[in-house]
C-alpha positions in Angstrom: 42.8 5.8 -10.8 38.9 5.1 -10.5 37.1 2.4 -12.6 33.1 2.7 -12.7 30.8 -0.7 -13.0 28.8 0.2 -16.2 25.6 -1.7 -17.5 25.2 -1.1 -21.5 21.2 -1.9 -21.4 19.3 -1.2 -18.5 16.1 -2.9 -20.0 18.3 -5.9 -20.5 16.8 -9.7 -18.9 20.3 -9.8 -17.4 21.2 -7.0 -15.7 24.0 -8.7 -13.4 26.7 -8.2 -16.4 28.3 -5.2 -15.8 31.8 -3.9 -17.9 34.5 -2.6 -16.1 36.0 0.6 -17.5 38.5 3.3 -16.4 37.6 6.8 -14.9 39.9 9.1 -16.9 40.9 12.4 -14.1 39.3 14.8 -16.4 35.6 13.0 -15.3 36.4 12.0 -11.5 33.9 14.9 -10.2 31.0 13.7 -12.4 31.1 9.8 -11.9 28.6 8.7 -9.8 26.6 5.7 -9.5 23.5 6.6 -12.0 25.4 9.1 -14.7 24.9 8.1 -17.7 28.0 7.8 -20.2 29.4 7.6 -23.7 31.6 4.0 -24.0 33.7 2.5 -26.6 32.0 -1.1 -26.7 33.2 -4.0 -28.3 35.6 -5.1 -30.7 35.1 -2.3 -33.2 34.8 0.6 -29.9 31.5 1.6 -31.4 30.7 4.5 -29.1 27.8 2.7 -27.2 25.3 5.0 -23.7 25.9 3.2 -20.5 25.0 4.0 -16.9 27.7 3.9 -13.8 26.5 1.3 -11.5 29.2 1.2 -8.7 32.7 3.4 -8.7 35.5 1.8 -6.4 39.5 2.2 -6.5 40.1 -1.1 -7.8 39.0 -2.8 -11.3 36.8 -5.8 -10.3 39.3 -8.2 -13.3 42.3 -9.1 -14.5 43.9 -10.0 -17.4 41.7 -8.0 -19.7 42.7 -4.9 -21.4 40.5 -1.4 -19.5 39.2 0.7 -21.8 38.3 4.5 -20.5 35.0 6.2 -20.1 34.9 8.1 -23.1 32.2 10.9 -22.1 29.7 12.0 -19.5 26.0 12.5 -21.1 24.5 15.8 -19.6 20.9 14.7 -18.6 18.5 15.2 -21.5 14.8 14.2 -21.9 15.7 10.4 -22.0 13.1 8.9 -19.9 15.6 6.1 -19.2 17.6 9.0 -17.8 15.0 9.7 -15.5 14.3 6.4 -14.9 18.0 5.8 -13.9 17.8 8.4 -11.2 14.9 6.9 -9.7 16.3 3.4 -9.7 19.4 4.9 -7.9 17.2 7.2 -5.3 15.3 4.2 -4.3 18.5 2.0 -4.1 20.0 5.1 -1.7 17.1 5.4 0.4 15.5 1.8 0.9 19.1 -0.2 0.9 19.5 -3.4 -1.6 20.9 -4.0 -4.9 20.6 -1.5 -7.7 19.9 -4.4 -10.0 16.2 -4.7 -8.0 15.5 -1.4 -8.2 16.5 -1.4 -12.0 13.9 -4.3 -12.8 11.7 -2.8 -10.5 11.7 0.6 -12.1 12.3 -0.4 -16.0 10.2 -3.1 -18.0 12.6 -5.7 -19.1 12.5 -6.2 -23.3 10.3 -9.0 -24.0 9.8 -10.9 -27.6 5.6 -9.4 -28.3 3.6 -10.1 -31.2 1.5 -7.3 -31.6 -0.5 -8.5 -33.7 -1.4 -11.1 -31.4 -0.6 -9.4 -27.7 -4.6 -8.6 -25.9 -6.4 -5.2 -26.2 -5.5 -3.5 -22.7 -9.3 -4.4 -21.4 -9.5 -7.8 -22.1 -9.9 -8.5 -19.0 -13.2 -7.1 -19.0 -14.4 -8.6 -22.0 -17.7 -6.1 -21.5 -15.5 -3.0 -21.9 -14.4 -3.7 -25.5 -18.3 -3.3 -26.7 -18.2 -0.2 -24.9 -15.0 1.6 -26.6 -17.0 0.9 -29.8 -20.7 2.1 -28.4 -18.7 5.4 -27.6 -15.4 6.1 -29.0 -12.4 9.7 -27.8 -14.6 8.8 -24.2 -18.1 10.1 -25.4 -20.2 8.3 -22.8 -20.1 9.7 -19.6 -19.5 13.4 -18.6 -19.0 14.7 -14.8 -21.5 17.1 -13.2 -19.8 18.6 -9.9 -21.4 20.2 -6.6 -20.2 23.0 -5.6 -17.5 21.2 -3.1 -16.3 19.4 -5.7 -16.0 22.1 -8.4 -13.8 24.1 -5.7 -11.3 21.3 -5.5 -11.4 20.8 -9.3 -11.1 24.5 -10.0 -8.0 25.2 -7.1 -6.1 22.1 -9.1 -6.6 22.9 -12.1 -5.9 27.3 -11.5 -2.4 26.0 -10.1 -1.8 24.0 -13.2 -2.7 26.3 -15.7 -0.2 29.0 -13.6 2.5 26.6 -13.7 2.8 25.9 -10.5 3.2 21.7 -9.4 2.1 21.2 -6.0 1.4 18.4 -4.2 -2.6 17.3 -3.1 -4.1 15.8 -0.3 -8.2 15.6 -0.9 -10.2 14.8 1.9 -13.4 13.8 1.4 -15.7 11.6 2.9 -16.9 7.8 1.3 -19.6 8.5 -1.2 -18.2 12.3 -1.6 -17.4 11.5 -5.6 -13.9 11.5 -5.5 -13.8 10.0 -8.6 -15.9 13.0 -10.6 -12.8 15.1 -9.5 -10.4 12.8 -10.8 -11.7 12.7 -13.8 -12.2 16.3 -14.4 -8.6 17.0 -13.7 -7.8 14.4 -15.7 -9.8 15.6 -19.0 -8.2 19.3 -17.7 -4.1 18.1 -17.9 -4.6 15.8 -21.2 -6.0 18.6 -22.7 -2.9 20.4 -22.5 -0.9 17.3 -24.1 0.5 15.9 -20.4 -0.2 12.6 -19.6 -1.7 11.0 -16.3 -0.7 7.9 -14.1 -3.5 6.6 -11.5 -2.6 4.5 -9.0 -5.2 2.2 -7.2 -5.1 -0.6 -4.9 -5.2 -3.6 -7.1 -8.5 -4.5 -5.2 -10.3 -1.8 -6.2 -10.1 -2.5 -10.3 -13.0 -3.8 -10.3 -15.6 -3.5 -13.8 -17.4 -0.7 -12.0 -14.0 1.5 -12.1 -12.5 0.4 -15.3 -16.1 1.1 -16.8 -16.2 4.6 -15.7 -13.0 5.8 -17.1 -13.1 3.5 -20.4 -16.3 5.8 -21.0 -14.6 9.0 -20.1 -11.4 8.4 -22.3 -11.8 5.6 -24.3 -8.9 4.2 -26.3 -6.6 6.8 -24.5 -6.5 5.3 -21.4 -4.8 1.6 -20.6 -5.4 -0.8 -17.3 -2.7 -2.2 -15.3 -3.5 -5.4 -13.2 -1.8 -8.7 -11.9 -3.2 -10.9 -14.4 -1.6 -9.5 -17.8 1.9 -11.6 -19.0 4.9 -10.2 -19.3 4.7 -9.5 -22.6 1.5 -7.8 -22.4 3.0 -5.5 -19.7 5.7 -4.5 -22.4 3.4 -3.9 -25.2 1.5 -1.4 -22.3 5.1 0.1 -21.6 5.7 0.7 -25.7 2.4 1.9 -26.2 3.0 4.7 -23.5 6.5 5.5 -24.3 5.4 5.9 -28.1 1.9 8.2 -26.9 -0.4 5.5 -27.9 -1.4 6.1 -24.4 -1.6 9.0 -22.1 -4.0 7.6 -19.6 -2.6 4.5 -17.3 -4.5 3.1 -14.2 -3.1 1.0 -12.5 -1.7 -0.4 -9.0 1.8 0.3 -8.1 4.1 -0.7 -10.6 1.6 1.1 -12.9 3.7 4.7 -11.7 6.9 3.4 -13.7 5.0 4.0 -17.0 7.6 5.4 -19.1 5.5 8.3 -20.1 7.9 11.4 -21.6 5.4 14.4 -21.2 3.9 13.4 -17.3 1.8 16.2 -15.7 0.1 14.5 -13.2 -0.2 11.6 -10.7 -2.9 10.5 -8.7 -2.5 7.9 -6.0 -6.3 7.0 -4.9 -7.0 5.5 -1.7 -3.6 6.7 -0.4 -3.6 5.1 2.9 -3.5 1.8 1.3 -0.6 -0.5 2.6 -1.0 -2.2 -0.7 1.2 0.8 -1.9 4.1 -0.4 0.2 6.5 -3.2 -1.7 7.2 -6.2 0.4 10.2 -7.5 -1.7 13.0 -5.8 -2.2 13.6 -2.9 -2.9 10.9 -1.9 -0.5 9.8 1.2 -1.2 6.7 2.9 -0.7 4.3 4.2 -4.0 3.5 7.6 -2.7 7.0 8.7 -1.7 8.3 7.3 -5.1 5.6 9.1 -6.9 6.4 12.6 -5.6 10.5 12.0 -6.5 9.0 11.1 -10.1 6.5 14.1 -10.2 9.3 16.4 -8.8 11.7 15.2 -11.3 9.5 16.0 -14.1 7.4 18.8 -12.7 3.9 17.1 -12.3 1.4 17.5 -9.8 0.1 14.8 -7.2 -3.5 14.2 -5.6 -3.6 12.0 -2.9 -7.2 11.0 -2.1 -8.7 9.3 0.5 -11.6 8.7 3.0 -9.4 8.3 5.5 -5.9 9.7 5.0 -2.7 8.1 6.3 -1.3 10.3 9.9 1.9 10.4 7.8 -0.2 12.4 5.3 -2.2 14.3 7.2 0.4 15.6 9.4 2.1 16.9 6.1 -0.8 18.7 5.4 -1.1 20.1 8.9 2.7 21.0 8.4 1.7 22.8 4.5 3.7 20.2 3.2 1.2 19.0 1.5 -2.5 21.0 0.0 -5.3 20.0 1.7 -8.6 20.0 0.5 -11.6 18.9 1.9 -15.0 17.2 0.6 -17.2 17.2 3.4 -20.8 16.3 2.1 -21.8 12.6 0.0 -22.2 13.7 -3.5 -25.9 13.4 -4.9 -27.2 14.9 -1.5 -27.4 11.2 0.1 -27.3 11.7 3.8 -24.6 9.9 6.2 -26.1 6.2 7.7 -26.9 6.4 11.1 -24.1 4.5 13.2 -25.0 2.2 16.5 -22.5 1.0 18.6 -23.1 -3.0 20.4 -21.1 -3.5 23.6 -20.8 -6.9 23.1 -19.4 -7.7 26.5 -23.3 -6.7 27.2 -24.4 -9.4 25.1 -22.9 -11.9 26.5 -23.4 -10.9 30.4 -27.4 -11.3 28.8 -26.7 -14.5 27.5 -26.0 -13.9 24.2 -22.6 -15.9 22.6 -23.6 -15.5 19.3 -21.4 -13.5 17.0 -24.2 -11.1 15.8 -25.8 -8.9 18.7 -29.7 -8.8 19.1 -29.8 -5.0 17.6 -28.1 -6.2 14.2 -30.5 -9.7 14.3 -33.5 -7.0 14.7 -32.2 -4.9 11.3 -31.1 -8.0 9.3 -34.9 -9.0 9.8 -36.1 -5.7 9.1 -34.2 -5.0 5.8 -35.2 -8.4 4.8 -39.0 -7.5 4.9 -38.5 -5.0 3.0 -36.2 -6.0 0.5 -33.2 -4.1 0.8 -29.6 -5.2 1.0 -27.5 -5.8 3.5 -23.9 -6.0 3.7 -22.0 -7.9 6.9 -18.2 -7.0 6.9 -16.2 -9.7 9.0 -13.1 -7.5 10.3 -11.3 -11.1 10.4 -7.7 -9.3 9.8 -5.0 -10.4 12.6 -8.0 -12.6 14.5 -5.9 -16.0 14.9 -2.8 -13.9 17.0 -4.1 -12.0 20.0 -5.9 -12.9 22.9 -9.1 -11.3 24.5 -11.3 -11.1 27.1 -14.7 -11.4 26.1 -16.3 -10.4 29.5 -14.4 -6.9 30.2 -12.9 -6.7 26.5 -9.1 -6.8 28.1 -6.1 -7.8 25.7 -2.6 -8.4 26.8 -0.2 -6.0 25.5 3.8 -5.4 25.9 4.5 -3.1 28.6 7.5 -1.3 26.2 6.1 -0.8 22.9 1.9 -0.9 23.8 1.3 -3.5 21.4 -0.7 -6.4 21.7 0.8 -9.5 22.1 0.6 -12.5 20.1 0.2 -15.8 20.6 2.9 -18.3 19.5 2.3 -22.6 19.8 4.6 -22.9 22.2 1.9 -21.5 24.7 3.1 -18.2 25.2 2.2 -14.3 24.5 5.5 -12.9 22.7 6.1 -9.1 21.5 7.3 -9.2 18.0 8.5 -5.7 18.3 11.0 -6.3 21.3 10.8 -10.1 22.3 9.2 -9.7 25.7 7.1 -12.5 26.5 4.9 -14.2 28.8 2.8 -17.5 29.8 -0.7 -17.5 28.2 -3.1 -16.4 30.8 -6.4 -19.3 32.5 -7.5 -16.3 33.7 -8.7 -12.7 32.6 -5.6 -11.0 34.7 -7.8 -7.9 34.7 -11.5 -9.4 35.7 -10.0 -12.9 36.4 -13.1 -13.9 33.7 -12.6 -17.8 32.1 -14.0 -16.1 28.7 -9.7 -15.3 27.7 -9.3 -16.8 24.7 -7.6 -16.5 21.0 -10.2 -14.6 19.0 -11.8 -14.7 16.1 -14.7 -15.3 13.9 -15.2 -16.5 10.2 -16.9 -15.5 7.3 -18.2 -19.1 6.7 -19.5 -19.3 10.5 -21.8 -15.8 9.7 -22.8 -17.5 6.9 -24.2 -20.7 8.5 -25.9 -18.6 10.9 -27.4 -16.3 8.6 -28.8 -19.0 6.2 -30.0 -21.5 9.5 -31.8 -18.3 10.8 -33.2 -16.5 7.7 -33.5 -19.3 5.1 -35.3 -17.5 2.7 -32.5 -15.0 2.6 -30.3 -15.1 -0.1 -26.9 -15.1 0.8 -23.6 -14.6 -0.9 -20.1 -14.9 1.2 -16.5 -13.0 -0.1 -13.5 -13.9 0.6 -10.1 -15.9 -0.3 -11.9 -19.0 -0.3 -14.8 -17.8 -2.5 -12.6 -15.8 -5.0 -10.0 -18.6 -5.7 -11.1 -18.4 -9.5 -10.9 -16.8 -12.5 -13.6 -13.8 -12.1 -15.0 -14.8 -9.2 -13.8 -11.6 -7.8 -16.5 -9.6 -10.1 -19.0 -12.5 -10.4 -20.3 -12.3 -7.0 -19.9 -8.6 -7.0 -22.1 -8.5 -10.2 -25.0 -10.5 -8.5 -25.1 -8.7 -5.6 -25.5 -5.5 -7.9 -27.9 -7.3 -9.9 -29.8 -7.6 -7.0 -29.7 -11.4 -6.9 -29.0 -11.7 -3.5 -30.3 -9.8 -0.2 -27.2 -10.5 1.9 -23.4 -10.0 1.0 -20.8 -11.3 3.4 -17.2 -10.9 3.5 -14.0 -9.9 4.4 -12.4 -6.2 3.5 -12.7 -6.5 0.0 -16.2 -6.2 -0.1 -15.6 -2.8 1.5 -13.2 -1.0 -0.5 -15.2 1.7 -3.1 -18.0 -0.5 -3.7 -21.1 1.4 -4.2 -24.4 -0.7 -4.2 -27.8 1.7 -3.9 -29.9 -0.7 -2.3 -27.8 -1.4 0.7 -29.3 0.3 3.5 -27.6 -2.1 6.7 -24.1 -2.6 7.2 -23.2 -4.4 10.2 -19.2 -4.9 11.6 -18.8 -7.9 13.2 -16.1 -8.2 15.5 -14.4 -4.4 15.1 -12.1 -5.0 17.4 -10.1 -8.1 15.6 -7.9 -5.7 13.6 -7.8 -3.2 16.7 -5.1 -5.4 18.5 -2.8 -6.8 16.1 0.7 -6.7 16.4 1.4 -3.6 14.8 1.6 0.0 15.9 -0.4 1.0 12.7 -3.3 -1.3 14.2 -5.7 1.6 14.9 -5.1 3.2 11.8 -5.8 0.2 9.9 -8.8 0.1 12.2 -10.7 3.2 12.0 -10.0 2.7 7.9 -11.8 -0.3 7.6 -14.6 0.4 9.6 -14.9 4.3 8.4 -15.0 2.5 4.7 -16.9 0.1 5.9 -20.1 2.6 7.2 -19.3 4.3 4.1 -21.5 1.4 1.7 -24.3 1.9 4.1 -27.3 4.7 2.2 -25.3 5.8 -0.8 -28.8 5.4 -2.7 -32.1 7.5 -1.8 -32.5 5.4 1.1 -31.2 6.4 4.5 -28.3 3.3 5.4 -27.7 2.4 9.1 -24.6 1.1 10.4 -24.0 -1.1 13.3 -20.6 -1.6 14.7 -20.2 -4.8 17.2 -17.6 -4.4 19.8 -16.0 -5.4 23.1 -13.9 -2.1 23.4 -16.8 0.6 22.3 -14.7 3.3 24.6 -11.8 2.7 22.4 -11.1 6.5 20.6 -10.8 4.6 16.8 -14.3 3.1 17.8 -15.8 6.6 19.1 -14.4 8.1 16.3 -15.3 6.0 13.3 -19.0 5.5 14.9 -18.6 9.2 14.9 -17.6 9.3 11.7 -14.7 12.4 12.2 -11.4 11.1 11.3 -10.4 14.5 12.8 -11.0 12.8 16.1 -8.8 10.0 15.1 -6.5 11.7 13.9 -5.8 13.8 17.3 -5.7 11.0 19.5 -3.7 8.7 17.3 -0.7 11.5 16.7 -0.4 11.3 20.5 0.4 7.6 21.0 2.8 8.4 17.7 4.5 11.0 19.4 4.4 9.2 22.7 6.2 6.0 21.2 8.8 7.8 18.6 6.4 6.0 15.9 5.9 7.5 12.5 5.5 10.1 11.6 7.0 11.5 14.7 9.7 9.7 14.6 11.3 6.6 12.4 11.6 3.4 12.3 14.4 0.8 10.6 13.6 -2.6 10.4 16.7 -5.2 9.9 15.1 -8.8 8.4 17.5 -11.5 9.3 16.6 -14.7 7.4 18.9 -17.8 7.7 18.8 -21.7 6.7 19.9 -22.7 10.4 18.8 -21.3 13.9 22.5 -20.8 14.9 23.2 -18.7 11.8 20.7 -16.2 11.9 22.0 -16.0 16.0 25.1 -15.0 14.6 24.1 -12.6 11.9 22.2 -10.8 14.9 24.8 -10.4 17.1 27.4 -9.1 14.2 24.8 -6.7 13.1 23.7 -5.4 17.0 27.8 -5.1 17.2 27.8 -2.4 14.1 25.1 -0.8 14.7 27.1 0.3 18.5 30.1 0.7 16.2 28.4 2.9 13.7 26.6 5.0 16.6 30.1 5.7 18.8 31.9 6.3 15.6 29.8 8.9 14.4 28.9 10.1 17.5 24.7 9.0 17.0 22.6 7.3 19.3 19.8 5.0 18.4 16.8 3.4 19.9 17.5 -0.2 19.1 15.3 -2.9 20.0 16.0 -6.4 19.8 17.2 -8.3 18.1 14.1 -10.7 18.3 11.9 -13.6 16.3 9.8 -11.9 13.7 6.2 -13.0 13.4 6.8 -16.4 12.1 9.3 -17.4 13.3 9.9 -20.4 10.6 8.7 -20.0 7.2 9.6 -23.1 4.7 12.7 -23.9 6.6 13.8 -20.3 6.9 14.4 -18.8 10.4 13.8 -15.1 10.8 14.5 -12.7 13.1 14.5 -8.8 12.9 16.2 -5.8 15.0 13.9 -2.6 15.1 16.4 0.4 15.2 14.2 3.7 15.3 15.2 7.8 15.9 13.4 10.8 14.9 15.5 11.6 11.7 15.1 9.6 8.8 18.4 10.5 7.2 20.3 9.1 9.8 18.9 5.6 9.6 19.8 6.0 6.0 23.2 6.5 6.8 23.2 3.9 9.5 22.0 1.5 6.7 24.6 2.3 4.2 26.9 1.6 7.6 25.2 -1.6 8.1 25.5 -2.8 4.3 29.3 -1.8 3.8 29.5 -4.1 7.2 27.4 -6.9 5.7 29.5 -6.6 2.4 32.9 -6.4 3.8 32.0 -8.9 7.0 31.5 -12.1 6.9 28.0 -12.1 7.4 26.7 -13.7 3.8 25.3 -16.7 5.7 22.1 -14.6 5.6 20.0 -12.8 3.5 19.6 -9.6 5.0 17.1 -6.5 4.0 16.0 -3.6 5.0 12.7 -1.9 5.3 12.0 1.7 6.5 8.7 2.4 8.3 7.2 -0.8 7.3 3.1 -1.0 6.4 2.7 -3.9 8.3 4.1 -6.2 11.5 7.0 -8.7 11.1 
């Protein structure tokens, strides 16, 4: 006989307490982990729905009397239902405990007043007077070019025939995006389907919440960081009971238990923000088109500069692609200069800022435009650079930068390979080799001692530490109270400000060489978003990119401005390496409370991963095992083991290998987890 774990309330704080029960032989073929059942529960075997959590050929007890499943529920409309499946697809695909993705996937119950719980924008105290200045979203209507009407009217034609596809819209920063989203938007509601739009959590700033507040008023509810608990679950009611049928929101905003879902849009798609790092650690977009698929809804992804995973589905017709080519408005693209900064300082020059980008701060300051300096500061304090010939170490196996560590040396956190930190330039044998890296607080200084009539506002983590600081200095700058803005990347995500006409990159290359094989990607994103806040008003923007690489194809190409050009060059290293998209990649995290431990853990884990191979006959590119990034974290040791091959499957089966291993080994003296083609370097 089978016996199935069941759990009576999925939406329950404790989901750990599971009830044992007997599979009768009548219902062996359609127990699974996820079916939903009929149970007798309790004293009086009221006949109570419960979902299968884990089937196994042993009851878990004894001493208590079993009780039988008493039914299988055929899947309904129950958005718990659908939520179940999810729960369970994620578990399946990105490894981990069922209970994680459960909690991840459905709101927990919580005790709300409603009488007392916030109105869904009180965060933005401004947008309550709005709702009531124009109520049903009266305040703002979209007028589309031509390109943008084509996109609309191919969405919305496939739609109307039925037909749910999946999106990927091109267009360039400044090419109103936005207007399309929104015209979809009114198009799907309109038909009594409901919407879900994700955005970085960055980017929910007053300026977007404004926009659609205006367009759908009291229809449409905002999903952020700061809201409680209970506030989240008063969201969650009020979507599951139609209150709603707008929510926007960043990624846990796509588990809005909506029951009539026709469409999802993930905005900025290429965000890593979109990938989980706890477990289970899934990734938004592929979650979103399982949800979409499950319920028949259609997906836009949009984005200036589209993941390659992405835009290799759309080369493949995976994917729909359509393309926005022009600014929206008619505004012209900025004009791009490229600084060889390795020239600058064979003239003399060790500033930071190059004499072309001192010449246009001046300039713009004459004339009282704005000016925006982004400090690519990403990944600065780890690599290692030559400022005369622009050289950077980099690990002979995986071609990525290396990184260095206290201890004095460079060290591969891919593969482990290491070496003593260079005097010298070991390709011009220049002094000028040196960790890198330059702050947004230095700029600053030299801005203010140089120009001190200018006024100056600086962005970052120190500067947004409060409550609203976030939007405070982002309201001044478009208030025009201050002719300089400078910050880090959030000061370049969607942001659009008229009377900036300079943007000038400092240090491009900071983000170019971290220790991650996304690191041009990442690159060419920030700086193509970057040039993209440069002229979005009437008047022309130029765009200066500082550099000590400025033959690097990401720098051509985002100078350029033609991700196309990226893109080709980029799916060539990817190919070259077995990265993804060409290929996969599984990463093991080891964490342990001694050194010794997470040694042992390693080697039991590099012994099943041979096992699993000869057993099934599978080979595997393994690498490692190997300190991750840090390699100490509050008294934790880590280490990973990078196992990669071109099909994804099998690395799902090797990790269903790996965690019947961990859970029938003795290897519980670590915390082990899994991540699949992670967003970022460990």
């Amino acid at each position: 006989m089978k016996y199935a774990e069941v759990i009576v309330d999925i939406s329950s704080p404790n989901l750990d307490k599971t009830f044992t029960y007997a599979v009768p032989s009548s219902l062996e073929q359609e127990i699974m982990p996820g079916t939903p059942v009929m149970i007798p529960f309790g004293k009086s075997n009221r006949l109570k729905k419960g979902y299968v959590v884990g089937v196994s050929a042993a009851a878990g007890g004894k001493g208590f009397q079993i009780k039988e499943i008493d039914s299988v529920i055929k899947k309904g409309l129950a958005i718990e239902d659908e939520f179940m499946a999810l729960a369970y697809k994620m578990k399946s695909r990105y490894g981990g405990l069922l209970k994680d993705s459960l909690r991840t996937v459905i709101p927990v119950k919580q005790t709300v007043n409603k009488n007392r719980a916030k109105p869904h924008t009180d965060a933005f105290p401004e947008i309550t007077r709005l709702l009531q200045e124009f109520p049903e979203g009266t305040g703002e209507k979209c007028v589309l070019n031509d390109e943008q009407q084509a996109a609309r009217d191919r969405i919305c034609s496939d739609i109307d025939s039925g037909e749910a596809k999946k999106y990927l819209l091109h267009g360039v920063t400044g090419s109103g995006k936005t207007e399309i989203y929104i015209d979809v938007i009114r198009h799907v509601i309109s038909k009594g389907k409901q919407v879900i739009v994700l955005i970085p959590e960055i980017s929910l700033t007053y300026q977007t919440v404004r926009r659609f507040a205006l367009c759908f008023g009291k229809n449409v509810a905002f999903s952020h960081s700061k809201l409680s608990k209970g506030e989240r679950y008063l969201q969650s009611e009020n979507a599951r009971e139609g209150v709603i049928n707008i929510m926007i929101g960043p990624r846990s905003a796509l588990f809005t238990p909506f029951k009539n879902l026709g469409l999802i849009i993930i905005d900025e798609e290429h965000e890593a923000s979109y990938k989980s790092e706890t477990s289970p650690k899934y990734h938004a977009r592929e979650v979103a088109i399982w949800r979409a698929e499950m319920c028949g809804a259609s997906v836009i992804m949009g984005s200036a500069t589209p993941s390659v995973e992405s835009y290799e589905k759309a080369e493949k017709g995976e994917y729909e692609l359509l393309t926005v080519k022009n600014r929206a408005g008619g505004a012209a693209a900025p004009k791009v200069y490229v600084t060889d900064m390795r020239e600058e300082l064979a003239d003399g020059n060790r500033k930071p800022i190059s004499r072309l980008l001192w010449e246009k701060i001046d300039d713009r300051l004459r004339k009282k435009e704005q000016i925006m300096l982004f400090v690519n500061r990403r990944g600065y304090a780890g690599f290692m650079s030559c400022r005369s010939c622009g050289f950077v170490p980099k690990c002979p196996h995986c071609d990525i930068s290396l990184t260095l560590h206290n201890d004095g040396r460079l060290y591969c956190h891919y593969c482990g390979y290491n070496i003593p930190k260079p005097v010298v330039c070991p390709k011009c044998g220049s002094k000028y080799i040196a960790g890198f890296g330059t702050g947004t607080q230095k700029i600053e200084t030299i801005i203010k001692e140089s120009f001190p009539s200018a006024r100056v506002l600086r962005m970052d983590a120190d500067t947004t530490s409060g409550k609203g600081d976030y939007e405070k200095i982002l309201g001044a700058f478009r208030r025009e109270e201050a002719d300089v803005l400078i910050g880090t990347q959030m000061i370049v995500k969607g942001h659009d400000f008229p009377k900036v006409t300079l943007v000038g990159i400092v240090a491009a290359d900071l983000s170019l060489y971290m220790n991650d094989y996304r690191a041009s990607e990442r690159t060419y994103g920030l700086l193509a978003q970057a040039a993209g806040r440069a002229g979005r008003g009437k008047t022309p923007g130029e765009v200066i990119i500082q550099t000590y690489n400025p033959d690097n194809y990401c720098i051509e190409a985002a100078a350029a401005g033609s991700y196309e050009k990226f893109y080709r060059n980029e799916i060539v290293f990817r190919r070259l390496m077995n990265y993804p998209p060409s290929g996969n990649m599984c990463v093991i995290f080891i964490q342990s409370k001694t050194e010794e431990e997470g040694s042992r853990a390693c080697e039991k884990l590099k012994y099943a991963i041979d096992s699993y191979g000869k057993k099934t006959g599978q080979r595997f590119e393994v690498i490692g095992p190997a300190p991750a990034g840090i390699k100490k974290l509050n008294d934790v040791y880590r280490n990973v083991i990078y196992v990669k091959d071109k099909d994804y499957m099998k690395l799902v089966g090797l990790k269903d290998g790996l965690e019947y291993f961990i859970n029938s080994q003795n290897v519980s003296e670590a915390v082990i987890q899994f991540d699949f083609n992670p967003m970022s370097g460990y």
